[in-house]
C-alpha positions in Angstrom: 0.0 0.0 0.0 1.0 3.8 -0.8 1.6 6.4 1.6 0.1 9.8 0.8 1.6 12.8 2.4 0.7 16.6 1.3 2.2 19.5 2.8 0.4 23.3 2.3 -2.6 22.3 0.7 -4.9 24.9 0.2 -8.4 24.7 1.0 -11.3 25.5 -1.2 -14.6 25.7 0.6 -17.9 25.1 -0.7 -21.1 24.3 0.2 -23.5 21.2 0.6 -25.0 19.4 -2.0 -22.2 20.3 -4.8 -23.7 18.6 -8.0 -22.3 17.0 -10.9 -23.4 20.0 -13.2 -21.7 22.3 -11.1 -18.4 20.4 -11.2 -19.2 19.5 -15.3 -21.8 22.1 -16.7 -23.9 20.3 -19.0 -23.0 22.9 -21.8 -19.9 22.0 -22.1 -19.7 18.4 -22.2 -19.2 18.3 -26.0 -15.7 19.9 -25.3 -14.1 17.1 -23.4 -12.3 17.9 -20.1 -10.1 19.9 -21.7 -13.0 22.5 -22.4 -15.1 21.3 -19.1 -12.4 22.1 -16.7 -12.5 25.5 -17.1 -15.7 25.8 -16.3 -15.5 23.5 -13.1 -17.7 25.0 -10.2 -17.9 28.4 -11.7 -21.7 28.3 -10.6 -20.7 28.7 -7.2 -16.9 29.8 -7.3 -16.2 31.5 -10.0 -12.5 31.9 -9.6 -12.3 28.7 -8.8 -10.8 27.3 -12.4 -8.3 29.7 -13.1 -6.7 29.9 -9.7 -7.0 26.6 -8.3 -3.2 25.1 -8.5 -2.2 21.7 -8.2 -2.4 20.3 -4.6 -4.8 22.3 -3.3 -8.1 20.4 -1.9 -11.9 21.0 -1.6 -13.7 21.3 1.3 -17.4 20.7 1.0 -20.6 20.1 2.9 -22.3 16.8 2.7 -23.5 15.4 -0.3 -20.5 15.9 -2.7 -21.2 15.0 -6.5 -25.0 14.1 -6.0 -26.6 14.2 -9.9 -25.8 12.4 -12.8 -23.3 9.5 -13.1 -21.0 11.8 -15.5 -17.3 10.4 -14.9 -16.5 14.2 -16.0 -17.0 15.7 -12.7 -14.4 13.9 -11.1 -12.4 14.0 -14.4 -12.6 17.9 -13.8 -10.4 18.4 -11.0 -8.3 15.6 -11.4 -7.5 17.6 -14.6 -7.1 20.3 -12.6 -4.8 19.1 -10.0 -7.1 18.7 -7.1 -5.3 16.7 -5.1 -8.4 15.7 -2.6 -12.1 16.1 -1.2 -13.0 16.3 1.9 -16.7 15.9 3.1 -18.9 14.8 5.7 -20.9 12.6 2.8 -20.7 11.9 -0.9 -22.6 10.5 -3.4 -21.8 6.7 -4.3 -21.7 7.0 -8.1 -19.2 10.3 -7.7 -17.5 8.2 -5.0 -16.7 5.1 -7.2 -15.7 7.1 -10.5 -13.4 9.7 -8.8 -11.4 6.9 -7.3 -11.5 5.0 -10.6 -10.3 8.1 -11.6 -7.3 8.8 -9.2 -9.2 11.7 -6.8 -8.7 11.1 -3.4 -12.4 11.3 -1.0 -12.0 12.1 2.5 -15.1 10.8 4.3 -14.7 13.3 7.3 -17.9 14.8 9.5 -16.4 18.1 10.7 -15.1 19.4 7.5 -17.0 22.7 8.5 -13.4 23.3 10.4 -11.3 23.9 7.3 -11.6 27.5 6.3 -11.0 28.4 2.8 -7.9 29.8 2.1 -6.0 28.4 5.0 -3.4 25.6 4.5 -3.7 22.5 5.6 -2.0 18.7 5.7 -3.1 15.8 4.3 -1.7 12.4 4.9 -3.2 8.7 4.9 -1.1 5.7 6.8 -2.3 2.6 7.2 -6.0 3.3 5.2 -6.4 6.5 8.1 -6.6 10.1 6.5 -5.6 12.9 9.0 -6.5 16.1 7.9 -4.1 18.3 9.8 -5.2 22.4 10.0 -2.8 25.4 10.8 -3.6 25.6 14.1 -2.2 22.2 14.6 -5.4 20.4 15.1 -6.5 17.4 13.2 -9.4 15.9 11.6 -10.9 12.6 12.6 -12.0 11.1 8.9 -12.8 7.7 8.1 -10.5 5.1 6.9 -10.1 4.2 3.2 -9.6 1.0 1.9 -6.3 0.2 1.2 -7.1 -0.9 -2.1 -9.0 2.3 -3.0 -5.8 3.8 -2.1 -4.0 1.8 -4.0 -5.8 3.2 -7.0 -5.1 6.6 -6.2 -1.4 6.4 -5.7 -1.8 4.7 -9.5 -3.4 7.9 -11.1 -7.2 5.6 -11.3 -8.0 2.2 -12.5 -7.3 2.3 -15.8 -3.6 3.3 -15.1 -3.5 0.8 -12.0 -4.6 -2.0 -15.2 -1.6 -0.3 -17.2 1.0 -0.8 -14.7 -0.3 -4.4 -14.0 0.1 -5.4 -18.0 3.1 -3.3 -18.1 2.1 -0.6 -20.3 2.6 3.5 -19.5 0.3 5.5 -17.5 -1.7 7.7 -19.2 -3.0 11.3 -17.5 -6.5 12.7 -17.6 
């Protein structure tokens, strides 16, 4: 199993019950990521796109990715470098295709803690996230399976395949 460590992570915050058309706007699912991403929860943070940087993490309410089934809305901010959501709850479809994916979920009740803008660290061991805040106070989450782990430290299932058969990974 892979041991995730992320130093000065900075924290988006958003509300409860973020959708899959705010994360992927229907109008733009012609374009492919490359022309979803930039449009990735512009609904509700409109800066969020453009100044987003890789690393950084999302903190929501519950409810994370309810909606449609659209892989894209993980796809989004993987493509953006998100490195990781943390909410009290998320939807199981968003749940299964972001780890497919390679996005890391942080199942943690008292994600109305992280501020946004502050910096935080993230780290898993043994299958337990620890969300750790500036103030030097942590996070209880819940565990993650280690093999849902394993497919994160992969880059998602398809690349976790590649590696198996020996081929190159390929990025979103």
């Amino acid at each position: 199993m892979n041991t995730i460590n992320v130093q000065d992570a900075r924290v988006w915050a958003v509300g409860a019950d973020i959708d899959t058309d705010q994360l992927a706007p229907g109008a733009y699912m012609k374009l492919g990521l490359e022309g979803i991403a930039p449009h990735c929860l512009e609904a509700v943070r409109p800066e969020f796109a453009a100044e987003v940087r890789p690393g950084d993490v999302i903190a929501a309410g519950p409810n994370f990715g309810i909606g449609s089934s659209r892989e894209q809305a993980a796809g989004a901010l993987v493509r953006l470098g998100v490195r990781a959501v943390i909410a009290p709850s998320f939807n199981g479809l968003y749940f299964r295709n972001a780890f497919n994916l390679g996005l890391l979920l942080i199942t943690c009740p008292d994600t109305a803690q992280l501020r946004d803008g502050e910096t935080v660290g993230l780290s898993v061991e043994d299958t337990r996230p620890v969300v750790r805040l500036g103030n030097g106070k942590t996070l209880d989450c819940e565990p993650i399976p280690a093999f849902l782990l394993d497919m994160v430290a992969a880059g998602g299932l398809l690349n976790q395949l590649r590696a198996r058969f020996g081929q190159a990974p390929k990025e979103l």
